[in-house]
C-alpha positions, 0 to 999 in steps of 0.5 A, a space after each residue: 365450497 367455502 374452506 374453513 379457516 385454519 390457524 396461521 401455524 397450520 393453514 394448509 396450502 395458504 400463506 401462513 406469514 403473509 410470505 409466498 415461500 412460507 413452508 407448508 406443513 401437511 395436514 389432512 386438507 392439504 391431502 384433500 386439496 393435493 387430491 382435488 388439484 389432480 382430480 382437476 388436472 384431469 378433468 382439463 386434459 380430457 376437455 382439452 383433448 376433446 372428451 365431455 366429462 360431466 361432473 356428475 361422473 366426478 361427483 359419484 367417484 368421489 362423494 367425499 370431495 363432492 362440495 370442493 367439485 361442485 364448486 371448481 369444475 364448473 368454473 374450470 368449464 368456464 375458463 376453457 370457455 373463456 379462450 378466444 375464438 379462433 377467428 379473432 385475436 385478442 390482443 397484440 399480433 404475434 412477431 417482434 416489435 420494432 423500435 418504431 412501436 415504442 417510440 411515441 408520436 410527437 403530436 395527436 390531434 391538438 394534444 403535443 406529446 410530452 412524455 409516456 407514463 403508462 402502457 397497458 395491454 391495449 392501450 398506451 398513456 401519454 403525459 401532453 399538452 392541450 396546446 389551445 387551452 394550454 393544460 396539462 392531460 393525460 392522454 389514452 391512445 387504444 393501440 393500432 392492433 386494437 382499432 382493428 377489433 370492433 369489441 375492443 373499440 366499443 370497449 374503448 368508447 365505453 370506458 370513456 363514456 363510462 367515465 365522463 358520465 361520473 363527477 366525484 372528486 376521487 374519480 379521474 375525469 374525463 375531459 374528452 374522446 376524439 380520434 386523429 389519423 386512425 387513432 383513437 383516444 381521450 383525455 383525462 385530467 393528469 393525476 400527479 401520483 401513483 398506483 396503489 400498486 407502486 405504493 406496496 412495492 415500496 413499502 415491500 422494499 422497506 421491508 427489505 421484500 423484493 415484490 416482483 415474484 408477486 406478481 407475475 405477468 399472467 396473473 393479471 388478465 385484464 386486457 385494459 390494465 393500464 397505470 397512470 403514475 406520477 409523484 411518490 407514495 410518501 402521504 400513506 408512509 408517513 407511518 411505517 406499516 405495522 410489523 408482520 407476525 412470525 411463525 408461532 414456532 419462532 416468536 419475535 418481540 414486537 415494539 410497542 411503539 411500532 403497534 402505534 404507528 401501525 395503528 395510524 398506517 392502518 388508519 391512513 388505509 382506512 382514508 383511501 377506502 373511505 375515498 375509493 368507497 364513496 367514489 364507487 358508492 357515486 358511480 353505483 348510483 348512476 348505474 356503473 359498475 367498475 369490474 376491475 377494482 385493484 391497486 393498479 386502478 387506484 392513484 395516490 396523489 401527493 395530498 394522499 387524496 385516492 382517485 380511482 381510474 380505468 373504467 374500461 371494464 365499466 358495465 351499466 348494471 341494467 344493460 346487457 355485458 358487452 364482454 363476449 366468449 374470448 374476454 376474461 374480463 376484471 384482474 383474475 387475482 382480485 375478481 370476487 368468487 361470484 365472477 366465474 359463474 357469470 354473476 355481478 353486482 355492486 357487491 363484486 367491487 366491494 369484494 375488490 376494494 377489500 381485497 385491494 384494503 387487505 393487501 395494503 394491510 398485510 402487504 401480500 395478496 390475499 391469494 398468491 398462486 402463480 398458475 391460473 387454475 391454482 389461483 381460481 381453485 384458491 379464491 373460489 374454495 380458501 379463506 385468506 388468513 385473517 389480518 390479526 394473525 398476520 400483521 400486529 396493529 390492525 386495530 379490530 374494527 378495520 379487520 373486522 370491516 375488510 373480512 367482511 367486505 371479501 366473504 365469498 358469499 355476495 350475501 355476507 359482505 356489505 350489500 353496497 359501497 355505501 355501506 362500506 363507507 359508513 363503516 370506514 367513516 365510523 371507524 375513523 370517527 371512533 364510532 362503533 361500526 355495523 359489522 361489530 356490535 359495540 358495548 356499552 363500555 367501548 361506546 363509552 370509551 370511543 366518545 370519551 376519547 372523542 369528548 375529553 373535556 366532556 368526559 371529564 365533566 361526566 366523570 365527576 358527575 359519575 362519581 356523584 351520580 355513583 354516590 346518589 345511586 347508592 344511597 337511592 339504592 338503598 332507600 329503594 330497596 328498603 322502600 321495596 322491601 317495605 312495598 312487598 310488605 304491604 303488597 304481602 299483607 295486603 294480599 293476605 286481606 284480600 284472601 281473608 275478604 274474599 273467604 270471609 265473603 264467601 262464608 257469609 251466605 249474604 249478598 255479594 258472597 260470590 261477586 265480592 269475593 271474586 273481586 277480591 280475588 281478582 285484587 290479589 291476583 294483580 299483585 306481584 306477592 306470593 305468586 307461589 301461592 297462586 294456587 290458593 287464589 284458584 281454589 277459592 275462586 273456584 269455591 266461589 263460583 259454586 255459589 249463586 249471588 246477588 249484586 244490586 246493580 240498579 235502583 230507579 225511583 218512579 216518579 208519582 202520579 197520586 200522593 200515594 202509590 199502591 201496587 205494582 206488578 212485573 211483566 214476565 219478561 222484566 221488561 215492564 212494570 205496572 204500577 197502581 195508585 190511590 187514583 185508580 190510574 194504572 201506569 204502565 212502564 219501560 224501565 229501560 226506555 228512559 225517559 219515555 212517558 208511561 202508558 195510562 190506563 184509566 181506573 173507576 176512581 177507586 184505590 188499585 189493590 192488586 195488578 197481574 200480567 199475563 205471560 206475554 206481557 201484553 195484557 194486564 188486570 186490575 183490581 180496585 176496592 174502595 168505600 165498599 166497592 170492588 172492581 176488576 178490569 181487564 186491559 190490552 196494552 198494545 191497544 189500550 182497549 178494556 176488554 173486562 169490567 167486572 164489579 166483584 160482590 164481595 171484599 176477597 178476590 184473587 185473579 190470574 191469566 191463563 198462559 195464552 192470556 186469553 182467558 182470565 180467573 177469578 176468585 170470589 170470596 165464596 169459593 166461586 173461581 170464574 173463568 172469563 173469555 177475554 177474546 170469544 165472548 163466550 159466558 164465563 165458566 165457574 168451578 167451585 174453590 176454596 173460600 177467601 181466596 187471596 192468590 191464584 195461579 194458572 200453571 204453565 199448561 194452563 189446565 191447573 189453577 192453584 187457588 191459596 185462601 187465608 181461611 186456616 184448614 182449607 187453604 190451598 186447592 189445585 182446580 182442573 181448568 175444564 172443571 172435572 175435578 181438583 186436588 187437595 186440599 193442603 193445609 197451611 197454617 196462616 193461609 198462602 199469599 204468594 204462588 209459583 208454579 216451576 216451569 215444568 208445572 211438576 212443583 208449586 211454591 206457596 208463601 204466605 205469613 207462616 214465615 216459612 217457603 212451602 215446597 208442595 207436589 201439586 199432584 199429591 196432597 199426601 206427600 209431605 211438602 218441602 219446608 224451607 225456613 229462613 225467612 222472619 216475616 211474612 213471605 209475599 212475592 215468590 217466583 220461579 227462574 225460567 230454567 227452574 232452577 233456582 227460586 225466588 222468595 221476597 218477605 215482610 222482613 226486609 230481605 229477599 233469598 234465592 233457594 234451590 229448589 230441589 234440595 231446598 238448599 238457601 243460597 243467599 240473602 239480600 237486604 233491601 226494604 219490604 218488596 210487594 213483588 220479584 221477578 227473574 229476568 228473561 234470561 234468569 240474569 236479572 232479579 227485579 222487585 219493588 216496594 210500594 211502586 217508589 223505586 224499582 231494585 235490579 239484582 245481578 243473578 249469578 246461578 253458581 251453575 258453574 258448580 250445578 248441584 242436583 239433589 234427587 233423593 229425599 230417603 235419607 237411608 238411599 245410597 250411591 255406590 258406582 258412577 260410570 260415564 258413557 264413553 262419550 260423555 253425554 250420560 252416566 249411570 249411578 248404581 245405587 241402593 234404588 237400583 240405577 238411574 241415568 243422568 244427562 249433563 244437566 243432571 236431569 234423571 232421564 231413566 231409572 232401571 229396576 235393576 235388583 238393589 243395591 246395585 253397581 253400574 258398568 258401561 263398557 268401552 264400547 258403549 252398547 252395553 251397561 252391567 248391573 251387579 247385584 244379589 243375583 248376578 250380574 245382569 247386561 242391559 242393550 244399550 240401544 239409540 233410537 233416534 232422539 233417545 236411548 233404549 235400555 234392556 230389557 235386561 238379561 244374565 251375564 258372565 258365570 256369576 248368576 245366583 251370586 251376590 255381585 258388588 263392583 264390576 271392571 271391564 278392561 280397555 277393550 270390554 273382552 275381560 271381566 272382573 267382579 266382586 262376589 260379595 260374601 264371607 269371605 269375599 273373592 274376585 272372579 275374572 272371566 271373558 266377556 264372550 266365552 268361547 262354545 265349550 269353554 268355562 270363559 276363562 274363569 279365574 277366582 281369587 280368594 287370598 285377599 281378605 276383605 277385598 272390596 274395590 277392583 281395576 283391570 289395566 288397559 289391555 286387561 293382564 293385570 288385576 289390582 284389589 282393594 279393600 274395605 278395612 282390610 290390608 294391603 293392595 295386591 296385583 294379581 295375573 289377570 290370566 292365570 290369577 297369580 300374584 304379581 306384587 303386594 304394596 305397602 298400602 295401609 287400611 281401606 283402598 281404592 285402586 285404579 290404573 291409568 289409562 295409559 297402562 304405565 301406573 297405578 293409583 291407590 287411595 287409601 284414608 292417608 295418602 294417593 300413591 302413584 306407582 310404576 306397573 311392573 317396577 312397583 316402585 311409589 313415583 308420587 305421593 300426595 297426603 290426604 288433607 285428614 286422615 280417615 279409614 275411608 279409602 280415598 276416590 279416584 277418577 281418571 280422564 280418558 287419556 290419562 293425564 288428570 286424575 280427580 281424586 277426594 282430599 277429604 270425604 266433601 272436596 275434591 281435588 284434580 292432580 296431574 298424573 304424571 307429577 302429583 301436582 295439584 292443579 285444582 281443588 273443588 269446595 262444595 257449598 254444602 258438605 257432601 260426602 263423595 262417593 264417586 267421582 267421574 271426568 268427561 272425555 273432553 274435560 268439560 265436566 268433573 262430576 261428584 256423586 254423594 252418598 245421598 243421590 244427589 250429584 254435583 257436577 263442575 263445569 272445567 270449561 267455564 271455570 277456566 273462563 272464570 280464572 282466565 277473567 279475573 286474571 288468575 289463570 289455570 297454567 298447567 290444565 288443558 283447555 277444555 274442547 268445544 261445548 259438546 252438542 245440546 241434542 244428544 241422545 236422551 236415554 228412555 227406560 227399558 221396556 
């Protein structure tokens, strides 16, 4: 148990002026103390007259005092332990001594007796003469008693070998070991001076101090406590010691001049600890331990040079302790605290050493009890008092260096000797010391009194450094002022380029202006304005792009090249020339040479690979004839040489390129057998043909003619039948099937992309305008989902295929072909086969847009995701479709329209509303797939007209809308009980109501309205009102799912408020005001909620603050009627007015951000991509 320091005027039990007979005043721990000082007296007498008490016992008498047990009654134990055994007697025998005991011998061995300096308790110290050498020596001789001891002669011979072993000029040596009549003894060099001990009784006798009572003779139990004594302590009192504080009650004057040479007393103390420090660090190092560091151990010679002495307590710290039960070994006084437990290190003479440093400082022991156990009690649980409080002119670092070296922890104090000197030696050379952060101003101070003259220098240079600074100081902040300028503006160009990129629609409106962003973003200006970075960036990545990345000029063959073709993958081109010869190359293999493929020395016009790249065919025309070949690049083999009858001729492979279509001029399409040899097939096909097409199945050929009227048919491969024809004006000159060969895309010199569904002639296609020439290389990406179209003007544009949305626009010379890249990253086109152009593709899938319905009087009403994510249901005014999270429509049930659409919580169930009732769908997975229905009545409500539909958290209560004049609210139980109405509530005191929102545990409803007033909280039980907010016009309601909230929107405002207070917590404007009520949608756990800013954008808050952390700009304007977020906050979906949806993918949004060193602080990281196999709804029976 460590005491805490008390205040010197209050330090109960301890000296409190350095002064043994200083009065105590009580206090509460002198009580505590008192009551331990007892509690140990009889602990003593029940071990001593032969009891065991165990300290558990003590401990659980008395718990309040259990640190100050635990850490003195074990130490008790051991003292008791410590007495000598009964059959050995350690020490001098009992009886009187006779004058011959103390008169000493005249010679001993070759040393002659001079004179004695010195006795100890098991030895005496002689001043003699070393007669053959003639020197003088110190001489120890172990007492006859002694002798007799085999302990105490090996301790003897130890300290003697400890000592020889060690060559440090502040270590008394040892010159020799011998014995000599039954005597044994050795001889150190004689040191003229005296013990540190000697030194404070004559300061104390200065002072005008008696030192005796001090140091009573059973406080020091060292048996070997021997002194080697000799000349005066006048090299230390050179300068008086410094003055001893009085009792703060009687405060006396102290003379300044006294705190100076107090001052350098002090620093005369730190030398002798410098010296006895490092002469211990030397011994440390050889594996000696001293054990016994005190005043008496160390000898002041008359150069006041400390030499310290008596290794007779010496322990080699790897060797087993010689000390046996019956030795209480080292000075009890300066014995470290870890002693009594039995532990020792280098660390127990830094202990002693401070101890010893203390005392000449303060000129009082650290610990001044007379009794044995009292003292070990004091050292084990006090602190002694600080030097500051006690002694006035102890300069800090010196007090600051000895309390560290005496801490009762070994962990706290100085972990060798040798760090102990290091900060002695910093203190004496005014340099900042280890145990005391300097700073910066008292560093300066200690070398400026170190380094006058430099410090004088440096002064004037400080002045004119001073001088320099301010007016740099000032030039500097202008020049920052003025770089935050620039840095500001140019921030706001970066903004304003990146929106102006973003608006153009031409190439680079999303890669540039996602440069710009990442700019301004590594500026230092407006951080608060980080946010408008982020959402422009977001706007940018619902963009598709192109960035050219690549041009390669094709070196020629022939004067003039002519055609050129891409294989699927993008990874080779063929290029034709006047020649005839084909060139088949690897843009990404270099410089390695092209494959040649021989021609019949006509002109090549037109070159198709098939869809494994591996095959290839041509067709030549010149001087009134015309060729087709056919070849297999892996082998260079011509497996067709057809010659052509008339001038017009298109051909194509089928998917497996085994088979390849050719269209004549009279409307004949043969079909050849590439690998069988069986005779080609014919089907009849429009005259003139000029583009042919297999799609992805290879049972359709799609065959355009530039003959007006006629001009596209779709034939069946097996020759049963073909579908149209589609009239197009100018004729079709470019074809591309979509990937799922539901849709063909026609080019040709209309000037407009022709969008047709290959299975109905009747349906009026897609037009898409845009381009101003003649449109001849069109291509769609692997996916579908975007496409491609190269024109005469000069330009090639990506479009979305379903909504036929134009995305962007790139220049670049006239392209005879594009192509995507396997991956649908890369877009490749060439222009006449001189050089081939690569666009980087970036899809703006981040922002994947789906747009199904083409009736522009088709509405959505609801949106409701699946409890895990993977599907939704929108109810609408074509009844309720099923999307997966690619938006692919995967069911649509024929529930009555217009229609709402509800997933309870446990996701076996879905609720359509409609003119009849409301009607529950089974929801029942089947492998791979989903079932639905077949649909059947729900709830009380059948014969009505139902709008919206809640469910509560769990799915047990109900609320629905009853559309009518006027309209009510109905609430009831998913699961009636036999008998029972269901708990069918009705609210009719909400005019206009329209919008509704059961809270988690389904025991309160809120209601909206459409141009109504007002929201209202009702009693979901019993259907009384529970509060009426301020909330203006039309209003969407919806609680948090953590049931503590409440959001309305209306056409103003997002208002937050506090279930059961009522009270707005937030509030978050709408960016224009309208009489639409505003959407809401929260996340399952409550914490985002995606609420309409405007009727097109969207925008995410956190929910507990209002603070935006995202807003979400459409490309297009779409006007939002719902909005939904996954569980995992993968996916924030928007749904339109038309059908169409528009889903935001967070996830790689936030990689996005993150990239471009925007960042999106305040929203979670989305979790891991969910699964791709997900179950796929299939439609009811």
């Amino acid at each position: 148990m460590r005491r805490p320091q008390a205040a010197p005027d209050a330090d109960p039990g301890l000296d409190r002026d350095a002064r043994p007979d200083a009065p105590a005043d009580p206090s509460p721990s002198d009580e505590v103390f008192g009551r331990v000082d007892r509690l140990a007296a009889e602990f003593l007498g029940r071990l001593r007259c032969g009891e065991r008490p165990t300290v558990d016992e003590y401990l659980a008498r008395h718990p309040d005092l259990a640190p100050a047990i635990r850490e003195l009654f074990p130490a008790l134990v051991m003292v008791e332990d410590l007495k000598p055994d009964s059959d050995e007697t350690i020490g001098p025998p009992a009886g009187p001594r006779s004058p011959a005991d103390d008169r000493p011998p005249d010679r001993i061995g070759d040393y002659r007796i001079l004179r004695e300096v010195g006795r100890g308790g098991m030895g005496v110290v002689y001043e003699a003469e070393e007669e053959r050498l003639g020197r003088r020596v110190a001489l120890k001789v172990l007492a006859p008693w002694a002798v007799a001891s085999d302990h105490l002669l090996r301790r003897f011979h130890r300290e003697a070998r400890s000592a020889a072993q060690l060559h440090h000029t502040n270590i008394v040596p040892v010159l020799g070991i011998g014995s000599d009549a039954g005597r044994a003894f050795y001889t150190m060099q004689f040191i003229h001076g005296v013990g540190l001990h000697q030194v404070l009784d004559e300061i104390r006798a200065l002072e005008g101090k008696g030192g005796a009572d001090l140091y009573p003779a059973d406080s020091f139990a060292g048996p070997g406590d021997v002194t080697v004594v000799g000349g005066s302590a006048r090299p230390l009192l050179r300068d008086p010691p410094p003055p001893l504080r009085r009792h703060r009650a009687h405060p006396g004057r102290v003379d300044p001049s006294a705190i100076d040479s107090g001052a350098r007393y002090a620093r005369g103390v730190a030398r002798i600890g410098l010296q006895v420090a490092e002469a211990l660090s030397h011994a440390h190092e050889l594996g000696t331990l001293h054990r016994d560091i005190k005043p008496a151990n160390i000898l002041l010679d008359a150069h006041g040079d400390a030499w310290v002495t008596d290794f007779g307590l010496a322990k080699a710290v790897d060797d087993e302790d010689l000390t046996r039960t019956g030795d209480l070994v080292g000075t009890l006084r300066y014995m470290a605290p870890e002693r009594f437990r039995g532990s020792c290190d280098a660390r127990a003479d830094v202990y002693g050493l401070g101890l010893t440093l203390y005392e000449l400082l303060s000129r009082a022991p650290a610990f001044v009890e007379a009794d044995r156990h009292a003292l070990m009690r004091q050292i084990a649980l006090a602190d002694p008092p600080r030097l500051g409080s006690i002694t006035v002119g102890v300069p800090r670092d010196l007090a600051t260096i000895i309390h560290k070296a005496i801490e009762k922890d070994p962990g706290d104090r100085y972990r060798s000797a040798a760090a102990l000197a290091d900060d002695l030696r910093s203190f004496l050379d005014d340099r900042p010391i280890a145990a005391r952060r300097a700073g910066p101003l008292e560093r300066l101070a200690r070398w400026s009194r170190r380094n006058p003259g430099l410090a004088a220098l440096g002064a004037a240079v400080a002045v004119l450094l001073v001088a320099i600074a301010a007016i740099s100081a000032t030039s500097a902040y202008r020049l920052k002022e003025s770089h935050a300028e620039v840095e500001r503006r140019l921030w706001d160009a970066y903004l304003a380029r990146a929106r102006a990129s973003r608006r153009s629609g031409s190439e680079g409106q999303r890669f540039d202006a996602l440069d710009a962003l990442s700019k301004a973003a590594s500026l230092d200006a407006f951080v608060d304005r980080r946010g408008e970075l982020r959402d422009e960036a977001i706007a940018c990545l619902a963009l598709a792009d192109l960035r050219r990345v690549d041009v390669r000029r094709i070196p020629r063959l022939a004067s003039r090249d002519r055609r050129l073709a891409f294989s699927p993958d993008g990874r080779r081109v063929a290029i034709g020339d006047e020649s005839g010869a084909v060139r088949v190359l690897d843009p990404g293999q270099g410089g390695r040479p092209p494959l040649v493929m021989p021609g019949p020395g006509l002109p090549v016009v037109l070159l198709e690979f098939d869809t494994s790249g591996r095959r290839l065919a041509a067709k030549y025309q010149g001087g009134g004839s015309i060729r087709v070949r056919a070849f297999d690049l892996d082998g260079g083999a011509v497996l067709l040489d057809e010659p052509v009858p008339a001038y017009d001729a298109a051909l194509g492979f089928d998917p497996p390129g085994r088979r390849l279509a050719l269209g004549l001029e009279d409307g004949t399409v043969r079909i050849f057998d590439l690998d069988g040899g069986r005779p080609p097939a014919s089907l009849p096909g429009p005259p003139e043909p000029y583009a042919l097409r297999f799609d992805p199945a290879g049972r359709r050929i799609a065959v355009a003619s530039t003959r007006s009227g006629r001009s596209l048919e779709v034939l069946r491969a097996d020759g049963t039948g073909s579908v149209g024809p589609w009239s197009l004006p100018y004729g079709g000159q470019s074809l591309a099937w979509t990937p799922d060969g539901e849709g063909l895309a026609v080019g040709g010199g209309f000037r407009e992309l022709y969008l047709l569904d290959p299975g109905d002639p009747e349906a009026p296609p897609r037009i898409l305008p845009g381009h101003k020439g003649a449109i001849i290389s069109v291509d769609f990406s692997h996916r579908g989902h975007l496409l491609a179209s190269a024109s005469w003007d000069g330009t090639v544009r990506l479009w979305h295929p379903e909504s036929g949305e134009p995305l962007v626009v790139a220049s670049s010379p006239e392209h005879w072909a594009v192509r995507f890249g396997p991956d649908d990253r890369t877009l490749s086109g060439s222009r006449d086969g001189e050089s081939i152009w690569r666009w980087e593709v970036a899809d703006g899938d981040e922002a994947r847009g789906r747009f199904l319905d083409l009736d522009p009087d088709s509405r959505a009403y609801t949106v409701d995701l699946f409890p895990d994510g993977s599907t939704f249901a929108s109810g609408g005014s074509v009844g309720v479709r099923i999307f997966d999270r690619g938006l692919r429509q995967v069911a649509l049930l024929p529930a009555p329209a217009p229609a709402s659409a509800e997933v309870l919580p446990d996701g076996r169930s879905l609720l359509t509303g409609g003119p009849s009732g409301i009607l529950r769908w089974a929801i029942e997975p089947d492998g791979e797939s989903i079932g639905f229905g077949p649909p059947e009545p729900f709830g009380p409500l059948r014969g009505r007209r139902v709008g919206r539909i809640r469910a509560d958290g769990s799915g047990r209560r109900i609320a629905a809308v009853i559309v009518g004049s006027p309209p009510e609210v109905a609430l009831f139980d998913a699961a009636p009980g036999p008998g029972t109405d269901g708990g069918l509530v009705l609210i009719q005191d909400h005019p206009r109501v329209e919008r509704i929102d059961l809270n988690p545990d389904g025991s309160l409803l809120a209601t909206g309205t459409w141009k109504g007033e007002g929201v209202r909280v009702w009693d979901a039980s019993t259907g009384a009102p529970v509060a009426v907010l301020d909330v203006d016009g039309s209003a969407e309601v919806a609680f948090n799912p953590d049931g503590r909230s409440l959001l309305t929107g209306s056409g103003r405002a997002y208002v937050c408020w506090g279930v059961g207070t009522w009270e707005p917590r937030w509030r978050v404007p709408r960016r224009e005001a309208s009489n639409q009520p505003g959407k809401v949608a929260f996340a399952p756990d409550g914490s985002i909620v995606a609420v309409a800013l405007t009727r097109t954008v969207a925008r995410l808050l956190d929910a507990r603050t209002g603070e935006a952390l995202a807003t979400f700009e459409p490309p297009s304007p779409d006007h939002l009627s719902e909005l939904g977020l996954t569980r995992d906050l993968r996916f924030l979906y928007a749904k339109d007015h038309g059908g169409g949806t528009r889903r935001w993918d967070l996830r790689a949004i936030r990689g996005h951000l993150d990239a471009t060193g925007i960042g999106w602080p305040g929203f979670p990281r989305p979790s891991p991509i969910a699964p791709a196999d997900v179950p796929i709804p299939r439609p009811p029976d």
